[in-house]
Chimera marker file (.cmm) of the C-alpha trace (Angstrom):
<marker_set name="trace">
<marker id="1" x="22.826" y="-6.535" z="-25.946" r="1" g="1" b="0" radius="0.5"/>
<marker id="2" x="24.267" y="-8.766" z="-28.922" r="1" g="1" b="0" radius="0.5"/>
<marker id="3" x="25.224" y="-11.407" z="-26.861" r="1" g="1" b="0" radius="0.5"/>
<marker id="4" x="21.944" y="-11.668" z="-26.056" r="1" g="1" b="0" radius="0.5"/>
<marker id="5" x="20.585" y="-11.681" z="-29.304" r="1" g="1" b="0" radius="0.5"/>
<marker id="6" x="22.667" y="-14.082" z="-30.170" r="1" g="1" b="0" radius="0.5"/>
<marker id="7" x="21.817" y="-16.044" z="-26.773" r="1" g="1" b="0" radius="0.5"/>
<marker id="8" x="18.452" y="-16.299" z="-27.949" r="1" g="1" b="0" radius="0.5"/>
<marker id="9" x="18.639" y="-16.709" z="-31.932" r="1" g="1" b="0" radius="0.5"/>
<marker id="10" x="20.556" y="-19.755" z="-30.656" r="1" g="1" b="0" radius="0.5"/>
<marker id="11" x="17.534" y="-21.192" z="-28.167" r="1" g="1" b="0" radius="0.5"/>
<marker id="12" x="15.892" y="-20.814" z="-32.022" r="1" g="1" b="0" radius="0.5"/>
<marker id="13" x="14.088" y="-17.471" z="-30.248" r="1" g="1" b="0" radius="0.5"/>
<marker id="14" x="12.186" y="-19.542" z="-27.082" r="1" g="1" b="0" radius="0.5"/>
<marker id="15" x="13.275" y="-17.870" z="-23.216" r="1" g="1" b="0" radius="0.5"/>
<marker id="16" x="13.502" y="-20.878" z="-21.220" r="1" g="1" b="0" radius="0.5"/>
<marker id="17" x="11.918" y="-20.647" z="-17.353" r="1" g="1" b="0" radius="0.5"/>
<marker id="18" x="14.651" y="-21.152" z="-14.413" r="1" g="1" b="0" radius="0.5"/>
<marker id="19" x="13.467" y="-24.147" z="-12.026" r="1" g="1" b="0" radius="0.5"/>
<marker id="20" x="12.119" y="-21.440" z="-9.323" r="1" g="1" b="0" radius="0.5"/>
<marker id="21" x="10.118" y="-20.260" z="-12.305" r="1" g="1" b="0" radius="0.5"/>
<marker id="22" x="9.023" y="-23.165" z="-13.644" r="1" g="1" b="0" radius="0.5"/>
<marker id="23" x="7.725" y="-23.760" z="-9.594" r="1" g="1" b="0" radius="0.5"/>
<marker id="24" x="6.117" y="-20.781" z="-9.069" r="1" g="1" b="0" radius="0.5"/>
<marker id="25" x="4.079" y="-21.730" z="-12.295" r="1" g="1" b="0" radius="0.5"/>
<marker id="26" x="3.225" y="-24.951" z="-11.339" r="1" g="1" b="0" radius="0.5"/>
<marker id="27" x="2.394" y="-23.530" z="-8.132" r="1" g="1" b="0" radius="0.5"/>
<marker id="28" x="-0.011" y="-20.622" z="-9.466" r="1" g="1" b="0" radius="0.5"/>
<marker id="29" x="-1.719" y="-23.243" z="-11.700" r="1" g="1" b="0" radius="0.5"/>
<marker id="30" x="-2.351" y="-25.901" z="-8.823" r="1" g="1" b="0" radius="0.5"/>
<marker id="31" x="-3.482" y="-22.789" z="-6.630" r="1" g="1" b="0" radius="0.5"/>
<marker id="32" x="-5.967" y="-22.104" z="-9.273" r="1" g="1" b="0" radius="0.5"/>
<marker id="33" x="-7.771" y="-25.514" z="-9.099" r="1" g="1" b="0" radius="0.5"/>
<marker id="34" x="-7.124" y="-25.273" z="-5.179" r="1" g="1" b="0" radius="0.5"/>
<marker id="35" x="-10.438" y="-27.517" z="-4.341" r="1" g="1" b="0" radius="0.5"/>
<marker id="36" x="-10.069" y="-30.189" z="-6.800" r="1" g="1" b="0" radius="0.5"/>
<marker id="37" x="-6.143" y="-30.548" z="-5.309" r="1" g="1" b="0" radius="0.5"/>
<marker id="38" x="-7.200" y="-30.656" z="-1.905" r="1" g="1" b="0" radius="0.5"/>
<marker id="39" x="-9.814" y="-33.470" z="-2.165" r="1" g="1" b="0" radius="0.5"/>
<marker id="40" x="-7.475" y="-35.350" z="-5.018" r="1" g="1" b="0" radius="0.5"/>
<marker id="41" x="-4.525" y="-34.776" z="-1.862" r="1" g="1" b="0" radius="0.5"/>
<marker id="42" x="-6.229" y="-35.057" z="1.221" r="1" g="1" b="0" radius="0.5"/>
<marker id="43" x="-9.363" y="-37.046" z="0.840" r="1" g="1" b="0" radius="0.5"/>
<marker id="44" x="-9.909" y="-40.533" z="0.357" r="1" g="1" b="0" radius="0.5"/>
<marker id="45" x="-13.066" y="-42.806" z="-0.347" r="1" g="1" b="0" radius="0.5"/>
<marker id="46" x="-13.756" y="-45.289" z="2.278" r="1" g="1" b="0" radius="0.5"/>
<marker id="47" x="-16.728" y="-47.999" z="2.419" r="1" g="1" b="0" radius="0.5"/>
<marker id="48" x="-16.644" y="-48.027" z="6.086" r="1" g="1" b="0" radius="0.5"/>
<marker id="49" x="-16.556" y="-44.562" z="6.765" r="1" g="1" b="0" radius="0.5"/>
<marker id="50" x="-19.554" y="-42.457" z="7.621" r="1" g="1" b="0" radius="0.5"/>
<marker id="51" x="-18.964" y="-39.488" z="5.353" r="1" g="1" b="0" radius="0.5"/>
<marker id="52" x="-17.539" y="-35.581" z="5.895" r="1" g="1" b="0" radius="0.5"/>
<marker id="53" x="-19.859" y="-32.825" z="5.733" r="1" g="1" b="0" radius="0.5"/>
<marker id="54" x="-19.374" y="-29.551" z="3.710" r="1" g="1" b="0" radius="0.5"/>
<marker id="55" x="-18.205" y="-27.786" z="6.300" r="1" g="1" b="0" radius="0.5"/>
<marker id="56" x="-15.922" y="-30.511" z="7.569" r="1" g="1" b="0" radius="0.5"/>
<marker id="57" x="-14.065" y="-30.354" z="4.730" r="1" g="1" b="0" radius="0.5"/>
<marker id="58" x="-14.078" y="-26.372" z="4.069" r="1" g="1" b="0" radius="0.5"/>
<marker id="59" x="-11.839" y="-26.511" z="7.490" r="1" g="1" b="0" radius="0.5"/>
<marker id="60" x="-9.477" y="-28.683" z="6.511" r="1" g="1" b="0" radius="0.5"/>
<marker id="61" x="-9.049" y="-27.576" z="2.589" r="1" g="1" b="0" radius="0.5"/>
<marker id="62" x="-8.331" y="-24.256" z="4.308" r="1" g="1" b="0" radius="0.5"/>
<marker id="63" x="-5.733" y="-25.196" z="6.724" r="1" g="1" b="0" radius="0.5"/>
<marker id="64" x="-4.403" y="-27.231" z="3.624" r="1" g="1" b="0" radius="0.5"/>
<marker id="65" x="-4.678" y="-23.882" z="1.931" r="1" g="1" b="0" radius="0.5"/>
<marker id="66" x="-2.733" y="-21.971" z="4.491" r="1" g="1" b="0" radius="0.5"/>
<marker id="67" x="0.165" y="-25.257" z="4.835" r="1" g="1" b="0" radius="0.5"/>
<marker id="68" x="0.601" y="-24.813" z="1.270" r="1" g="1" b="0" radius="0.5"/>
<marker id="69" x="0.533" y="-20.668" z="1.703" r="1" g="1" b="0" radius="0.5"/>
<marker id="70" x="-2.305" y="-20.409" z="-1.024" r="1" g="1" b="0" radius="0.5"/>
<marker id="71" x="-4.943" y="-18.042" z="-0.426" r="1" g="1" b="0" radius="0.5"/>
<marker id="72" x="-8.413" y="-20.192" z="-0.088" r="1" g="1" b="0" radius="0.5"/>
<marker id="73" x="-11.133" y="-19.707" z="-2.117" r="1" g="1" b="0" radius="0.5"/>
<marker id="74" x="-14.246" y="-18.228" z="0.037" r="1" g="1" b="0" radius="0.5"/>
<marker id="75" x="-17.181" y="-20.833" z="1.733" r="1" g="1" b="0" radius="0.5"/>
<marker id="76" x="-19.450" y="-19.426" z="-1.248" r="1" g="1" b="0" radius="0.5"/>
<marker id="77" x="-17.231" y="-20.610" z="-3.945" r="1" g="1" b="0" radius="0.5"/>
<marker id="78" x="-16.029" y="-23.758" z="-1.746" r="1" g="1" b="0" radius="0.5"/>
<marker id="79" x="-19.552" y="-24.779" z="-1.809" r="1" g="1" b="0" radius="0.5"/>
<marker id="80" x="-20.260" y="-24.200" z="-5.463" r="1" g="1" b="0" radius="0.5"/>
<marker id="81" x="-16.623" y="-25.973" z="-6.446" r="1" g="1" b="0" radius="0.5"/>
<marker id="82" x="-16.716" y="-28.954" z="-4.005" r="1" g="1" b="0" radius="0.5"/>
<marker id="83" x="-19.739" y="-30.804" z="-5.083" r="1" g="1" b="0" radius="0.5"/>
<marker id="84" x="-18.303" y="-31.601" z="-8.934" r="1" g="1" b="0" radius="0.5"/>
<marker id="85" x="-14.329" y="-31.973" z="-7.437" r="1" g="1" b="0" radius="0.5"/>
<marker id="86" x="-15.578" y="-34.636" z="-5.541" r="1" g="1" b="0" radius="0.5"/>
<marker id="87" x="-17.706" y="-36.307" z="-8.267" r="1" g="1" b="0" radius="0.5"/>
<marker id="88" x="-14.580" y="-35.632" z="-10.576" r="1" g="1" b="0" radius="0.5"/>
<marker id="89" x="-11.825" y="-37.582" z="-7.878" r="1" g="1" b="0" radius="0.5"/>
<marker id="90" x="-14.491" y="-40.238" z="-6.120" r="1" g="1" b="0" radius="0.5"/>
<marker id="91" x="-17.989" y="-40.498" z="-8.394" r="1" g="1" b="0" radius="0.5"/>
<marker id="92" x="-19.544" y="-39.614" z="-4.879" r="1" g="1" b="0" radius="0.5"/>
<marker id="93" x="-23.133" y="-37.298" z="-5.226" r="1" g="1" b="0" radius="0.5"/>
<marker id="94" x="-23.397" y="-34.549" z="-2.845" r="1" g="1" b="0" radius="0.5"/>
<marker id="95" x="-26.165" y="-35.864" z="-0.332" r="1" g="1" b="0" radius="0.5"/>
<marker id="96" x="-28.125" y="-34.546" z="2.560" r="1" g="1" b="0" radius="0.5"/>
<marker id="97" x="-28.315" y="-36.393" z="4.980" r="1" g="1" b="0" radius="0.5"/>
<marker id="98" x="-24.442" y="-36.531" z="6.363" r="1" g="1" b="0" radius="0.5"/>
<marker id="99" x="-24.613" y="-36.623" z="10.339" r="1" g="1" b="0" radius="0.5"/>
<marker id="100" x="-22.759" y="-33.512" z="11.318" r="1" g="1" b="0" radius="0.5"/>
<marker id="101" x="-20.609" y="-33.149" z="14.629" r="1" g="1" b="0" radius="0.5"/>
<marker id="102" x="-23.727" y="-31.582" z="16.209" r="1" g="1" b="0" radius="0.5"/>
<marker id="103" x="-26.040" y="-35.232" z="14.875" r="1" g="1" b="0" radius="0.5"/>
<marker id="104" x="-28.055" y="-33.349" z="12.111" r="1" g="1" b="0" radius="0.5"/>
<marker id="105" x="-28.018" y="-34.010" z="9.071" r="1" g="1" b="0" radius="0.5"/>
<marker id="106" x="-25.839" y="-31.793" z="6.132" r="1" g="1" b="0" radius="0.5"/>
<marker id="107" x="-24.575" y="-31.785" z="2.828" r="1" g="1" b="0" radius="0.5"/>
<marker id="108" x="-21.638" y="-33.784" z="2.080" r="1" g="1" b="0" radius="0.5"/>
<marker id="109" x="-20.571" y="-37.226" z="1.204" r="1" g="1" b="0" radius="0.5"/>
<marker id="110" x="-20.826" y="-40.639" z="1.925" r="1" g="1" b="0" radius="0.5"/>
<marker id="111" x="-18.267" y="-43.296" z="2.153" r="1" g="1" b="0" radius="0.5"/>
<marker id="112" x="-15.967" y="-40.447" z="2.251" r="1" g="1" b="0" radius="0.5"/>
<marker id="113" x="-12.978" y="-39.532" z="4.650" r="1" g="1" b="0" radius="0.5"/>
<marker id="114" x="-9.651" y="-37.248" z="4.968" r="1" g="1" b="0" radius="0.5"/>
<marker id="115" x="-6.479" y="-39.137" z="4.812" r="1" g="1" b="0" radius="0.5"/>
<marker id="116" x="-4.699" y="-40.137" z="7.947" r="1" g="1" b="0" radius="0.5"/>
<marker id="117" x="-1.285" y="-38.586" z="8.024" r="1" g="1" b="0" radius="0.5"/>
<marker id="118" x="0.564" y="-41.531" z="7.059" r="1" g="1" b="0" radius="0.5"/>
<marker id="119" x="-1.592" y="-42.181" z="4.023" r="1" g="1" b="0" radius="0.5"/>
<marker id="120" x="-0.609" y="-38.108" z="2.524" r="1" g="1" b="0" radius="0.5"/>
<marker id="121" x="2.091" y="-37.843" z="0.056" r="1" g="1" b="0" radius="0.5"/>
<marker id="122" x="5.249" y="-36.097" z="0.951" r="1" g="1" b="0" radius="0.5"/>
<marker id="123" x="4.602" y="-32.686" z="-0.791" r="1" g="1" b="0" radius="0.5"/>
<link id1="1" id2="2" r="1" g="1" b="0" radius="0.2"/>
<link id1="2" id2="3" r="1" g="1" b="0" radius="0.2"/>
<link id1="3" id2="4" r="1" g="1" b="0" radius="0.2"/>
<link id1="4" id2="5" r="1" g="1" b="0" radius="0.2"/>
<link id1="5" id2="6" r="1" g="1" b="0" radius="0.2"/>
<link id1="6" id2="7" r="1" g="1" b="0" radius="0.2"/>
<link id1="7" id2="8" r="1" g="1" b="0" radius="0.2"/>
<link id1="8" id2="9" r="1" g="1" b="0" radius="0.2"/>
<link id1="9" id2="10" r="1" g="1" b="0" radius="0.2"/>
<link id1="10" id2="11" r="1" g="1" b="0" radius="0.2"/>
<link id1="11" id2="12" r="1" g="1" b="0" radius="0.2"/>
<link id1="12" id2="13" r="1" g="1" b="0" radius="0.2"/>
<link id1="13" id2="14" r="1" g="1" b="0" radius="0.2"/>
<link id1="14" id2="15" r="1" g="1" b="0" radius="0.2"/>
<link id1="15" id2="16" r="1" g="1" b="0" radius="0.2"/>
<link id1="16" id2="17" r="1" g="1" b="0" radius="0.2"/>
<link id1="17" id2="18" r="1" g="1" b="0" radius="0.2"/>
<link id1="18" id2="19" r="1" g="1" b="0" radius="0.2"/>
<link id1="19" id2="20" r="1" g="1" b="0" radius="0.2"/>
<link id1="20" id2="21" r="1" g="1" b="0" radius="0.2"/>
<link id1="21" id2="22" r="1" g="1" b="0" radius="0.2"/>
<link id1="22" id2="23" r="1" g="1" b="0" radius="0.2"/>
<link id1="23" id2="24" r="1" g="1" b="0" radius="0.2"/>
<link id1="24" id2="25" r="1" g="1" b="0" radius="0.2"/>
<link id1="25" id2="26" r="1" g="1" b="0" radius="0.2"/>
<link id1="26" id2="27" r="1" g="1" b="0" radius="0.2"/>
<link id1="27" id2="28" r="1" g="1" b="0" radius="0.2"/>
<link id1="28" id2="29" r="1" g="1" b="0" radius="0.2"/>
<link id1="29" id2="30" r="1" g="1" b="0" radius="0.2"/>
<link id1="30" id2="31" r="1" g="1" b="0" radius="0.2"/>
<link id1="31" id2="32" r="1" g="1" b="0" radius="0.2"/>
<link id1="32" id2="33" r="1" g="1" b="0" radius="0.2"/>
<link id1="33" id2="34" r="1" g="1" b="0" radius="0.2"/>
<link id1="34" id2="35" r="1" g="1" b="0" radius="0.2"/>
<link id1="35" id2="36" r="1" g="1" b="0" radius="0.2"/>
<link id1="36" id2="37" r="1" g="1" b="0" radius="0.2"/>
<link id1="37" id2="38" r="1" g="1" b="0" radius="0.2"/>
<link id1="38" id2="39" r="1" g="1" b="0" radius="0.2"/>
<link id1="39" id2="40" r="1" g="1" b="0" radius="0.2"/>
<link id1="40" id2="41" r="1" g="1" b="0" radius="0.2"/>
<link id1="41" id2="42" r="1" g="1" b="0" radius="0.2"/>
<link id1="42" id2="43" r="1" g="1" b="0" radius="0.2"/>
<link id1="43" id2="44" r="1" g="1" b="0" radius="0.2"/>
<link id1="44" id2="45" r="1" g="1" b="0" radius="0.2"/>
<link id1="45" id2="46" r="1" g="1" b="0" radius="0.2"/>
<link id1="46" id2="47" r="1" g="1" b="0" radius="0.2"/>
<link id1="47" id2="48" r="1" g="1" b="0" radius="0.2"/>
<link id1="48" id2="49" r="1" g="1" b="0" radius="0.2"/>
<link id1="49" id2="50" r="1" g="1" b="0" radius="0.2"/>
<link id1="50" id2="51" r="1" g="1" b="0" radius="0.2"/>
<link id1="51" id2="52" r="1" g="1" b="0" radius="0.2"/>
<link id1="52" id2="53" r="1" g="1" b="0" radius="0.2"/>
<link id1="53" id2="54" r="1" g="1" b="0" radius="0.2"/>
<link id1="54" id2="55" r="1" g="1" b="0" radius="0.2"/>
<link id1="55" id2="56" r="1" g="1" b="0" radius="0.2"/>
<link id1="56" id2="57" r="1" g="1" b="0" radius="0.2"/>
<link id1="57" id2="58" r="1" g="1" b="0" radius="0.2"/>
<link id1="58" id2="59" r="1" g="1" b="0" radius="0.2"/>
<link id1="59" id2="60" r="1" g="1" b="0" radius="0.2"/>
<link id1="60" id2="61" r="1" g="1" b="0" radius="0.2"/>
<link id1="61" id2="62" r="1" g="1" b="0" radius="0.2"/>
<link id1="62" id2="63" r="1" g="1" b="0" radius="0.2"/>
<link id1="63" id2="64" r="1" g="1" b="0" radius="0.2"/>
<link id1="64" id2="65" r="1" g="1" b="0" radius="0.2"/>
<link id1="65" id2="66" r="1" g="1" b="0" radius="0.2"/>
<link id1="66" id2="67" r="1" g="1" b="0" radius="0.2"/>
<link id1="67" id2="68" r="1" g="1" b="0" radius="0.2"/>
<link id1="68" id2="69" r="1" g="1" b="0" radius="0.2"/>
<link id1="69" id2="70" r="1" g="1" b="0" radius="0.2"/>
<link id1="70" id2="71" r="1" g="1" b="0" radius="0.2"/>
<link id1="71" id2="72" r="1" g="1" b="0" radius="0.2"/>
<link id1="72" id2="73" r="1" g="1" b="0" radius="0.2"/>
<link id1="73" id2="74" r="1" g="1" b="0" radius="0.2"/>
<link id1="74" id2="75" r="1" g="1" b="0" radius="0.2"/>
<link id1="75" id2="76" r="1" g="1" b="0" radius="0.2"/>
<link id1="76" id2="77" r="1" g="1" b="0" radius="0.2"/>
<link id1="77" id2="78" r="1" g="1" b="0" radius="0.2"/>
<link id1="78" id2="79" r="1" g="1" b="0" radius="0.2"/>
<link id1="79" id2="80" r="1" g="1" b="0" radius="0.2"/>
<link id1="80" id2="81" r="1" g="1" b="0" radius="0.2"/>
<link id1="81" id2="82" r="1" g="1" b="0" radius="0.2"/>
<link id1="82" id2="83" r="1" g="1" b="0" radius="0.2"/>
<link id1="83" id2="84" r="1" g="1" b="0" radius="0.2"/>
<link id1="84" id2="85" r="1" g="1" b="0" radius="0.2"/>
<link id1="85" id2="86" r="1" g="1" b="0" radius="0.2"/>
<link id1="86" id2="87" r="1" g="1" b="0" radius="0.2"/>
<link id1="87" id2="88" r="1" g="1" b="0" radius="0.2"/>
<link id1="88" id2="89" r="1" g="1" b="0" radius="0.2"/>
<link id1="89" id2="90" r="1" g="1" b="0" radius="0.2"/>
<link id1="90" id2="91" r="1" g="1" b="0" radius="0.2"/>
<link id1="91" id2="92" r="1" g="1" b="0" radius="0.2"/>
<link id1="92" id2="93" r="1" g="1" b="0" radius="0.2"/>
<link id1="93" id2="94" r="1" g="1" b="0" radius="0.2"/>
<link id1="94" id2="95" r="1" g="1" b="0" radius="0.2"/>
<link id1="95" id2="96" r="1" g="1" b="0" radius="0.2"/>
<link id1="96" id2="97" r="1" g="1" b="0" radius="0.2"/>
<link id1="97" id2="98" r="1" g="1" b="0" radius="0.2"/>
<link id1="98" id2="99" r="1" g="1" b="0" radius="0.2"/>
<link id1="99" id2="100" r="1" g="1" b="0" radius="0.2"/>
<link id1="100" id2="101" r="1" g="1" b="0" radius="0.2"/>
<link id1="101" id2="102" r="1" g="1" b="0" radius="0.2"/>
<link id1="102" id2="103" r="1" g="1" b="0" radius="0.2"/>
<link id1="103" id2="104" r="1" g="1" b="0" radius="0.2"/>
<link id1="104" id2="105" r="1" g="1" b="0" radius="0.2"/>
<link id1="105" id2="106" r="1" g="1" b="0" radius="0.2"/>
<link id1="106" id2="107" r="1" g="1" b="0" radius="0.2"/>
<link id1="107" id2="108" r="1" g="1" b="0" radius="0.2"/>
<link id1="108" id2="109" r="1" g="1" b="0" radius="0.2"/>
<link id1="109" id2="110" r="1" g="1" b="0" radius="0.2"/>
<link id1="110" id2="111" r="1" g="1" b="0" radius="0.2"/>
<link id1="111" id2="112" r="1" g="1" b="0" radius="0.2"/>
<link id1="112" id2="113" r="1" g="1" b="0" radius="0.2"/>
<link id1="113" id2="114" r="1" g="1" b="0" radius="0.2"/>
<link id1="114" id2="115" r="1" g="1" b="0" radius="0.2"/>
<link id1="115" id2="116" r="1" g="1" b="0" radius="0.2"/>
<link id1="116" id2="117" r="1" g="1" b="0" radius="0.2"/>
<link id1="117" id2="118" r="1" g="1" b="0" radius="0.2"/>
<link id1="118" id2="119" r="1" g="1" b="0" radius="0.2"/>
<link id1="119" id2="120" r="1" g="1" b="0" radius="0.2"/>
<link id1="120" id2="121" r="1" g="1" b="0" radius="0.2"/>
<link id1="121" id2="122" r="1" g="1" b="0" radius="0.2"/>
<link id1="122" id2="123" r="1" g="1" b="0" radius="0.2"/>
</marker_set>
């Protein structure tokens, strides 16, 4: 129990984090911001492109969810998150008039497209 005293008056009283600690705590923090990390990671903006829809991209940020093993946020929250992460990463305005796969139109965003694999860092 001294030696650890001692262990710590030396570290001038601060516990230091191993590496898996320091992960998991990067991890929990990047969890908690999981929509803003998904469209920073796995979106890109694109003049050419014809948009993604809302629901386009609540697939894909939850299989991006599940690669990562996060647990997504719900479509509710999704919905209420996405708009300003995107606006945040691209200065793209939620619009509604995004041709869905079914041709009507939807909320999403322009000019707007998921990365290709080759174009997604290595994680």
């Amino acid at each position: 129990m001294l030696d650890g005293l001692y262990a710590l008056r030396a570290a001038n009283w601060q516990l230091a984090l191993t590496d898996r600690q320091k992960t998991r705590v990067d991890e929990l923090l990047l969890e908690s911001d999981s929509v803003t990390v998904f469209f920073a990671e796995r979106c890109i903006a694109d003049m050419l492109a014809p948009g993604l829809t809302v629901t386009e991209t609540f697939g894909a940020y939850c299989d991006f969810c599940m690669d990562r093993g996060w647990n997504p946020v719900d479509r509710f929250r999704f919905g209420r998150e996405a708009p300003d992460a995107v606006q945040r990463s691209f200065r793209l305005v939620t619009r509604h008039d995004i041709k869905g796969g079914d041709g009507k139109a939807q909320r999403g965003w322009k000019t707007l497209r998921m990365r290709q694999p080759s174009e997604v860092a290595p994680e």
